[in-house]
BASE-181598 format. One record per residue (C-alpha): residue in three letters; residue number from 0; y, z, x. Coordinates in steps of 0.001 Angstrom, whole numbers, plus 500000, padded with zeros to 6 digits. Each point is the difference from the previous one (the first is absolute). Layout:
N
<pt rest="ala" nr="NUM" Y="Y" Z="Z" X="X"/>
...
REM end
This chain:
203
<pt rest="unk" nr="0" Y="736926" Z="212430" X="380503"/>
<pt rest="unk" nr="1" Y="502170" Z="502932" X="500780"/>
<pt rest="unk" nr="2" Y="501565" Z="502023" X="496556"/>
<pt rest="unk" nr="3" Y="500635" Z="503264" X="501224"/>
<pt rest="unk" nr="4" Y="500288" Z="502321" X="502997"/>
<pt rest="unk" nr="5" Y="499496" Z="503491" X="500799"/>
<pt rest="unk" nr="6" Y="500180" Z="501302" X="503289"/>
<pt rest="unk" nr="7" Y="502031" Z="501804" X="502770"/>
<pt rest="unk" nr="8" Y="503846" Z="498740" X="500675"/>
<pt rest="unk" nr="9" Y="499406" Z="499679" X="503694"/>
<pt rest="unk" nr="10" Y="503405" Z="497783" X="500464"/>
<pt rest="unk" nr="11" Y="503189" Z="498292" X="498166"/>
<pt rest="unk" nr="12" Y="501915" Z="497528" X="501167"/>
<pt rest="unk" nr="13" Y="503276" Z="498189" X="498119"/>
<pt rest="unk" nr="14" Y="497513" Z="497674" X="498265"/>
<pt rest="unk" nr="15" Y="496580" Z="501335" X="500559"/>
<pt rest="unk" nr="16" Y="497512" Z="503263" X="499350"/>
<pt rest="unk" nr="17" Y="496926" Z="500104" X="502175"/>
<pt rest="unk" nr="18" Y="497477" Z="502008" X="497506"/>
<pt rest="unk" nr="19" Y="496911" Z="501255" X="501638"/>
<pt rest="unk" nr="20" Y="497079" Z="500214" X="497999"/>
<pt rest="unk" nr="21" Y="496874" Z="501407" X="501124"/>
<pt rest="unk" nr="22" Y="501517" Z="498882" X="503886"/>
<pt rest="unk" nr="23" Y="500596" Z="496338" X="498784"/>
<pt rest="unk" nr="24" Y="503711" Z="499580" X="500324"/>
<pt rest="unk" nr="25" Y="501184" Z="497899" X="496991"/>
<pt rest="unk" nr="26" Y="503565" Z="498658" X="500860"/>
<pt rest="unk" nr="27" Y="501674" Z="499114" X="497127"/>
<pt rest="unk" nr="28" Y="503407" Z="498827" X="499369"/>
<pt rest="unk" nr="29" Y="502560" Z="501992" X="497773"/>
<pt rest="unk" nr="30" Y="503235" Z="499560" X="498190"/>
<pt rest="unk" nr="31" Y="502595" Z="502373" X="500816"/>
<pt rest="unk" nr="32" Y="499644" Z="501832" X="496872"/>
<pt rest="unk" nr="33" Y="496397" Z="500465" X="500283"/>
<pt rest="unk" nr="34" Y="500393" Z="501456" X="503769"/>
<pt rest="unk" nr="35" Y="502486" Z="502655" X="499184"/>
<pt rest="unk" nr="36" Y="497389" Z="501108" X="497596"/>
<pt rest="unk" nr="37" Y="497584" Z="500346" X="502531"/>
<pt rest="unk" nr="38" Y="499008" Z="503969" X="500629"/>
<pt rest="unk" nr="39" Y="500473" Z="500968" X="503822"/>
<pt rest="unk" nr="40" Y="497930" Z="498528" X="503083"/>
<pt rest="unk" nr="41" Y="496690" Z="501848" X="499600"/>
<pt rest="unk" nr="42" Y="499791" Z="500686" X="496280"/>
<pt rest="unk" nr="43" Y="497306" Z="497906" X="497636"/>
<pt rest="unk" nr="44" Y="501730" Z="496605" X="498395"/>
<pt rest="unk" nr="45" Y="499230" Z="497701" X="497272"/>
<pt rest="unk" nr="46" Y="501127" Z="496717" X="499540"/>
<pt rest="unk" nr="47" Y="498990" Z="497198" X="497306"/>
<pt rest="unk" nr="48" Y="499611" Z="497303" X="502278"/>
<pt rest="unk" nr="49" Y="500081" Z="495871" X="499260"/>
<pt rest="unk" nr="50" Y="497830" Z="498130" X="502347"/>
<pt rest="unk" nr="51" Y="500939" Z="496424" X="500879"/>
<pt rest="unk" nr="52" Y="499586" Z="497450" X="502742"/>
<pt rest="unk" nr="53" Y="501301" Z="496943" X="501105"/>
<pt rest="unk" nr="54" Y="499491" Z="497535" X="502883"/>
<pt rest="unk" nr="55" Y="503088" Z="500927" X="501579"/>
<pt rest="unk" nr="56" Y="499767" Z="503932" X="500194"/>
<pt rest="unk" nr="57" Y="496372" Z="500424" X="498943"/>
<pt rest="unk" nr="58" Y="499526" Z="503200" X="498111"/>
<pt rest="unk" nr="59" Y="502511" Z="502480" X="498943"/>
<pt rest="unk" nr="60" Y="499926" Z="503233" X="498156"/>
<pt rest="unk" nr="61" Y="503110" Z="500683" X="497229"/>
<pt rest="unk" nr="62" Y="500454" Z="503804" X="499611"/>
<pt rest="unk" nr="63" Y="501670" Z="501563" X="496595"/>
<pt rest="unk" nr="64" Y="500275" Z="503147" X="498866"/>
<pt rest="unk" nr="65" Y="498724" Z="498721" X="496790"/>
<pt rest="unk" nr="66" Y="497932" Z="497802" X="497818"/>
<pt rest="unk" nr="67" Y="502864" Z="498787" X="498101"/>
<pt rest="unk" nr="68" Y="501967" Z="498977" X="503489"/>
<pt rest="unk" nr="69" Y="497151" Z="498212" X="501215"/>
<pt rest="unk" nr="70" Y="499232" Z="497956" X="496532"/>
<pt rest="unk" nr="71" Y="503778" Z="499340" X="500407"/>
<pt rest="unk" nr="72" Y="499779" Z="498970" X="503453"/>
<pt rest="unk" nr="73" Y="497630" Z="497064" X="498497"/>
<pt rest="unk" nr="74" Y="501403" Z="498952" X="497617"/>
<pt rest="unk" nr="75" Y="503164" Z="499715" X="501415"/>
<pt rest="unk" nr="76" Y="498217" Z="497585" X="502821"/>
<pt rest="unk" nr="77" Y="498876" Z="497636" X="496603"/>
<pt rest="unk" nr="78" Y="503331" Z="499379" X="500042"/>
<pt rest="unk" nr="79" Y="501166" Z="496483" X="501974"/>
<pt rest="unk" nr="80" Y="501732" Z="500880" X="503628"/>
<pt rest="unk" nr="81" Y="499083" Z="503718" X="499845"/>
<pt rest="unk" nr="82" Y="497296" Z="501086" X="502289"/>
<pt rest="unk" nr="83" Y="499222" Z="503255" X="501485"/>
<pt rest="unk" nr="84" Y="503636" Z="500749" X="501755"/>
<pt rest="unk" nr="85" Y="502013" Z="499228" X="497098"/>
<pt rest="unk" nr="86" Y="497728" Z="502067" X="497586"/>
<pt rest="unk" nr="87" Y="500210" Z="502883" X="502348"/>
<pt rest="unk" nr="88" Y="503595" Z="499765" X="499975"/>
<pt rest="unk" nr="89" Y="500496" Z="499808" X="496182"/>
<pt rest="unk" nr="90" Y="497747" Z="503218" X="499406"/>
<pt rest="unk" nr="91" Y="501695" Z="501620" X="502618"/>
<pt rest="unk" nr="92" Y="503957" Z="500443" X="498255"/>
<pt rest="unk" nr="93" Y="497639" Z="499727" X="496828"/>
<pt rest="unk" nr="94" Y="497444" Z="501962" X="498262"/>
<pt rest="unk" nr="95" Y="497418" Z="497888" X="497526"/>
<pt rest="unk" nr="96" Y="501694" Z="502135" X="497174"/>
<pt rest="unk" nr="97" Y="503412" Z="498770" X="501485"/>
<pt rest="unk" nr="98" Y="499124" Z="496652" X="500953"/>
<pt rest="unk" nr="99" Y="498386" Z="499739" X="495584"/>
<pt rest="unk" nr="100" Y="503587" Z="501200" X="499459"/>
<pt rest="unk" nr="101" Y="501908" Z="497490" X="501858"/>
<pt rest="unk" nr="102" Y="498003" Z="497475" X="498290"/>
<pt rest="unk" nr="103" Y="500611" Z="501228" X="496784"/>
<pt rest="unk" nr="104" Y="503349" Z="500003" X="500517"/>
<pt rest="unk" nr="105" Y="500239" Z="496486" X="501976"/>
<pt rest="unk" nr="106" Y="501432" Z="502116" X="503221"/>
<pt rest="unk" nr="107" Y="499989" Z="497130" X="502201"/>
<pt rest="unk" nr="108" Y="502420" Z="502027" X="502342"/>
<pt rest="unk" nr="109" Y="497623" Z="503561" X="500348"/>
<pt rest="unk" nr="110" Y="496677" Z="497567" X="501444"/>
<pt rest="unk" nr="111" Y="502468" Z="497745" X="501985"/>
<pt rest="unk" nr="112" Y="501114" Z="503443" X="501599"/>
<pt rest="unk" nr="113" Y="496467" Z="499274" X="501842"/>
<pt rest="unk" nr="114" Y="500109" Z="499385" X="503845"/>
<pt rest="unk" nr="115" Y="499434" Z="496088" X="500057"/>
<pt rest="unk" nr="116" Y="499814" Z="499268" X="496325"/>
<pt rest="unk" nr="117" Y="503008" Z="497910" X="498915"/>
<pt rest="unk" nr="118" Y="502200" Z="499438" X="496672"/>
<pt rest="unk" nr="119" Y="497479" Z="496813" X="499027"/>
<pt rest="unk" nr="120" Y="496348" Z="501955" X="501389"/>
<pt rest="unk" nr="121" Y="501783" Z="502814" X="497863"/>
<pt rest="unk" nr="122" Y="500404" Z="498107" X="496773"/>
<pt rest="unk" nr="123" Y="496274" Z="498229" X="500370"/>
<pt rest="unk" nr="124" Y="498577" Z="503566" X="500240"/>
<pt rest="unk" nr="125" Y="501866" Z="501171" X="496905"/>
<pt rest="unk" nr="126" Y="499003" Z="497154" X="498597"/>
<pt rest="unk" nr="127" Y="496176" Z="500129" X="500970"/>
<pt rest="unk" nr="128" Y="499221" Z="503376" X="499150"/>
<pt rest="unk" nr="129" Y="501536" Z="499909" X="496905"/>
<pt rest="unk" nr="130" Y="496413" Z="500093" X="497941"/>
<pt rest="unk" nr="131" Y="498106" Z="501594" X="502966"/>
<pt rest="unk" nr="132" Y="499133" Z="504139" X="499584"/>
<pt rest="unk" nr="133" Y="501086" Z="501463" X="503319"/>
<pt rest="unk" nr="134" Y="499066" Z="503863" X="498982"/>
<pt rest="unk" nr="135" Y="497716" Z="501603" X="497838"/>
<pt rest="unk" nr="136" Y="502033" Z="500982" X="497122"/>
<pt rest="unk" nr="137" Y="499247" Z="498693" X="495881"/>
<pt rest="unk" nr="138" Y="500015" Z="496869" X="499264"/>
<pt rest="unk" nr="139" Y="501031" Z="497853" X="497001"/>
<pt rest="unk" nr="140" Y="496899" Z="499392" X="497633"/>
<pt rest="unk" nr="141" Y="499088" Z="496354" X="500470"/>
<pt rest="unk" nr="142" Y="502459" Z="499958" X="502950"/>
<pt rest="unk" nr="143" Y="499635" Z="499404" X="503535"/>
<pt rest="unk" nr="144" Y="503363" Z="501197" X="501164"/>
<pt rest="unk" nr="145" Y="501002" Z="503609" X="500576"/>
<pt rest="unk" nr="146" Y="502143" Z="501890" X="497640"/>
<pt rest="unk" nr="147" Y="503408" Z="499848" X="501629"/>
<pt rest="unk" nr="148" Y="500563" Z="502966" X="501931"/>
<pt rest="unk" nr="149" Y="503508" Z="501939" X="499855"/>
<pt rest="unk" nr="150" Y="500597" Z="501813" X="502943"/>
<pt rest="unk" nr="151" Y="501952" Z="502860" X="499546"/>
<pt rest="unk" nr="152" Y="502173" Z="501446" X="503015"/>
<pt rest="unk" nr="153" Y="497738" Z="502797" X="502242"/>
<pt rest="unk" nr="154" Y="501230" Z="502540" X="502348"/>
<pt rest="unk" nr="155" Y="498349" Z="498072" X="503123"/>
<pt rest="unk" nr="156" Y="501689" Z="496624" X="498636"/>
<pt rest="unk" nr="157" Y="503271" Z="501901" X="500272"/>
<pt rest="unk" nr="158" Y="499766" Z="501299" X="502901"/>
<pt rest="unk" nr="159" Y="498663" Z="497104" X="501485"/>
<pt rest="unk" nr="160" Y="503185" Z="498387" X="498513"/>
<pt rest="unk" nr="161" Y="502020" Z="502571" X="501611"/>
<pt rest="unk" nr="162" Y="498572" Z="499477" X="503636"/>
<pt rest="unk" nr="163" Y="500758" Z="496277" X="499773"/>
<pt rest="unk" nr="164" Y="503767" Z="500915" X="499431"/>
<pt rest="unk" nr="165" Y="500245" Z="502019" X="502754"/>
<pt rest="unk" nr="166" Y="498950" Z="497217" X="501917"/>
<pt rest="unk" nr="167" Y="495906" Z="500691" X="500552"/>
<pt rest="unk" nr="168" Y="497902" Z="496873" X="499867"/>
<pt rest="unk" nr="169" Y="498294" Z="499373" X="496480"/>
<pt rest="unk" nr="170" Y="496533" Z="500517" X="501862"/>
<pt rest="unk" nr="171" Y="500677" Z="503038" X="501701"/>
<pt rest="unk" nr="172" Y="501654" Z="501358" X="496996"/>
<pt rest="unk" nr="173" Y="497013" Z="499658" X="498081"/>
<pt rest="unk" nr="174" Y="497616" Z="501198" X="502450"/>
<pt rest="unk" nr="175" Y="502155" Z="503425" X="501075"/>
<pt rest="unk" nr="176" Y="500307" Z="500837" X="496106"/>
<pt rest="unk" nr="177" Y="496600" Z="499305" X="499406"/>
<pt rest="unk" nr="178" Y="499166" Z="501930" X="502289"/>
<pt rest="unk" nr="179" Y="502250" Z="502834" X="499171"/>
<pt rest="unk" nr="180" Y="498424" Z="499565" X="496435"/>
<pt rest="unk" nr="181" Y="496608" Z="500619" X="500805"/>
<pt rest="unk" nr="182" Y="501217" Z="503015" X="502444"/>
<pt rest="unk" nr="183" Y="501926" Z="501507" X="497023"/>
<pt rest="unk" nr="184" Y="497955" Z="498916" X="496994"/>
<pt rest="unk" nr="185" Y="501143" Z="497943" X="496811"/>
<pt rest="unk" nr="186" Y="502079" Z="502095" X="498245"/>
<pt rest="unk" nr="187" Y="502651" Z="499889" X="503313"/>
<pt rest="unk" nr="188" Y="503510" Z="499078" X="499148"/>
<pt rest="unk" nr="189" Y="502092" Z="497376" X="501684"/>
<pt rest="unk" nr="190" Y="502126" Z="502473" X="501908"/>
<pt rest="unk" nr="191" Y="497029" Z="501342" X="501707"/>
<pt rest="unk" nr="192" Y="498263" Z="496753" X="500675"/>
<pt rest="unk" nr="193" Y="503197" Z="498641" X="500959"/>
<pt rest="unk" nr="194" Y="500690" Z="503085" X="502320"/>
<pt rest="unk" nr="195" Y="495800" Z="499523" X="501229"/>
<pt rest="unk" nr="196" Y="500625" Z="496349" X="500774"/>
<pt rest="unk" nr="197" Y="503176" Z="500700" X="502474"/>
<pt rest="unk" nr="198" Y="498217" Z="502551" X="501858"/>
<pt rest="unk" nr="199" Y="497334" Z="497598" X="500517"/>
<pt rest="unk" nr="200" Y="502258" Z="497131" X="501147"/>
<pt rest="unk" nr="201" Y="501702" Z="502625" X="502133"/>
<pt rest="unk" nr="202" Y="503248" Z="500458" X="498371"/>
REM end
């Protein structure tokens, strides 16, 4: 089995990386905010990778930017009537931090923002993760379940925020002011990610 890759980004596509590692092209398929993470064409890449298979599509590589995305990829899959799409789509409006929060907070509405995951799929996975640990932070002594997780408002939430009222789909919002944020480093304000993310979008 597959658990991590290192390698060359030789191409991206809207769904897929092609990693090539030691001049064995691994092609491994990404959610959108994992690819606009991606350094440019050329430049070494590594991506915590979840191997499956099945009959229909044999096997496929997962790519995260993280352990934490990947262990929330599966367990969001133990979960009745999500497989790989739906998990994909969940952890890509929602971090595993954010996705602990909307738990905590019984956010049906935030995970049914999900391409594909409706109001009842959003209330099961509420429901279901509700004593599953989806990131590495301390838990409760003799507990299984995370300590809930208030999320307090960040500059790139803002922004990202911002974006979507001007009109910019929730996706690309993310990825231009994520992308702005790594460009300008973490202690950017909103105005100049929100300023970073327009000239990438071209406004």
């Amino acid at each position: 089995m597959i658990g991590r890759l290192r390698g060359v980004l030789a191409e991206v596509t809207e769904e897929e990386a092609l990693i090539d590692v030691g001049g064995v092209g691994y092609l491994v398929r990404c959610g959108g905010r994992t690819l606009s993470r991606l350094p440019p064409i050329g430049d070494e890449a590594l991506l915590h990778i979840e191997h499956q298979w099945s009959e229909s599509a044999g096997p496929r590589l997962y790519g995260f930017g993280t352990r934490e995305e990947r262990r929330a990829f599966v367990t969001l899959q133990a979960i009745q009537g999500v497989g790989p799409k739906a998990a994909m789509a969940v952890l890509d409006i929602l971090s595993p931090a954010e996705l602990a929060g909307a738990v905590a907070r019984d956010d049906k509405a935030a995970v049914g923002r999900a391409q594909g995951v409706g109001p009842k799929l959003a209330l099961r996975i509420v429901t279901e993760l509700k004593d599953k640990p989806l990131t590495d932070g301390p838990m409760v002594a003799g507990a299984h379940a995370p300590l809930p997780i208030t999320l307090k408002p960040t500059a790139t939430g803002d922004a990202v925020a911002a974006l979507m009222g001007l009109g910019v789909a929730e996706v690309n919002a993310r990825r231009v002011v994520e992308q702005a944020a790594l460009r300008l480093g973490e202690d950017a304000d909103v105005q100049s990610l929100i300023k970073a993310g327009l000239q990438e979008l071209g406004r």
